[in-house]
N, C-alpha and C positions, 0 to 999 in steps of 0.2 A: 522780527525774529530772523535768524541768522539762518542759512542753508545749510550749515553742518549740524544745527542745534535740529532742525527739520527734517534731515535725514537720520537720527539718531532717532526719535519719536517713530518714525516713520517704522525706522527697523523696530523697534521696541514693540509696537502695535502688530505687525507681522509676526514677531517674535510668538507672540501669545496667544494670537488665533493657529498659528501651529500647532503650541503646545496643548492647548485646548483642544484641536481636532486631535492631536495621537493619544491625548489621555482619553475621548469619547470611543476612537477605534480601539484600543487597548482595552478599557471597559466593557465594551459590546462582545470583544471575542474573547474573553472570559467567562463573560454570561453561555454564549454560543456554546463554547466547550463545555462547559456545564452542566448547559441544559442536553447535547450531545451526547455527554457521560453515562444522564439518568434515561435515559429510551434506548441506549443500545449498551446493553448489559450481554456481554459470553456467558452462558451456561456450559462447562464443560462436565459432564456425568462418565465418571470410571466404572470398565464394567466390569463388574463382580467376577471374581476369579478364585477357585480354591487355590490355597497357599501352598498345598502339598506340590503341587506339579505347574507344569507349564505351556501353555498352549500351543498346539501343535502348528505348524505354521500353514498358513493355506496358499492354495497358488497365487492368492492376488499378494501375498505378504514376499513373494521374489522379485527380483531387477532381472530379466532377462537383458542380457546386452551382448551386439554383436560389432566384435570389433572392426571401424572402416579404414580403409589407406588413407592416411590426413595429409600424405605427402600424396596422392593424386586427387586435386579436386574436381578434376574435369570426369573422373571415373565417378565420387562419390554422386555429382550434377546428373550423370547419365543412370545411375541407380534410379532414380524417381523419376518412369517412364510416366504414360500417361491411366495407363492400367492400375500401376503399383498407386499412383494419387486416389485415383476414384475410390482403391479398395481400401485405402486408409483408415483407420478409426480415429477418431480422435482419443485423446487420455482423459479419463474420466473427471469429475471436476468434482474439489470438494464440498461438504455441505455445511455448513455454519447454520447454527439455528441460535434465533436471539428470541430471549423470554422480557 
């Protein structure tokens, strides 16, 4: 048998345990997303509002925002002393409930 006929089998055989393994992975993360799909389900529940009017806004429903010099960064750097960090809050996080 010739070396080029050898190298062509050769490649052919490779060829196909390739495509074998990307049809098994392609397969598997289909299943994955799938089964993914069915265990985590959003429930999102609207809350009931009369039609007539509109709800009045509450204070968590504003942006407070206070404008900084963007053109001095070393002034906005020196705003977050070591005081102003500690008393920080963090922003509240939101809450996803999965049924």
């Amino acid at each position: 048998m010739s070396q080029n006929r050898k190298m062509w089998i050769s490649a052919g055989v490779v060829g196909a345990i390739l495509v074998g393994g990307a049809s098994v992975v392609a397969a598997a993360s289909v299943a994955g997303a799938e089964k993914a799909s069915q265990e985590t389900t959003t429930v999102v529940t609207p809350q009931p509002q009369s039609p007539q009017r509109t709800p009045s806004p509450t204070p968590t429903d504003r942006v407070v925002t206070k404008d900084l010099n963007t053109e001095d960064p070393v002034g906005t750097g020196l705003r977050w002393t070591e005081e102003r960090l500690e008393e920080a809050e963090p922003m509240p996080m939101p809450v996803v409930t999965f049924e």
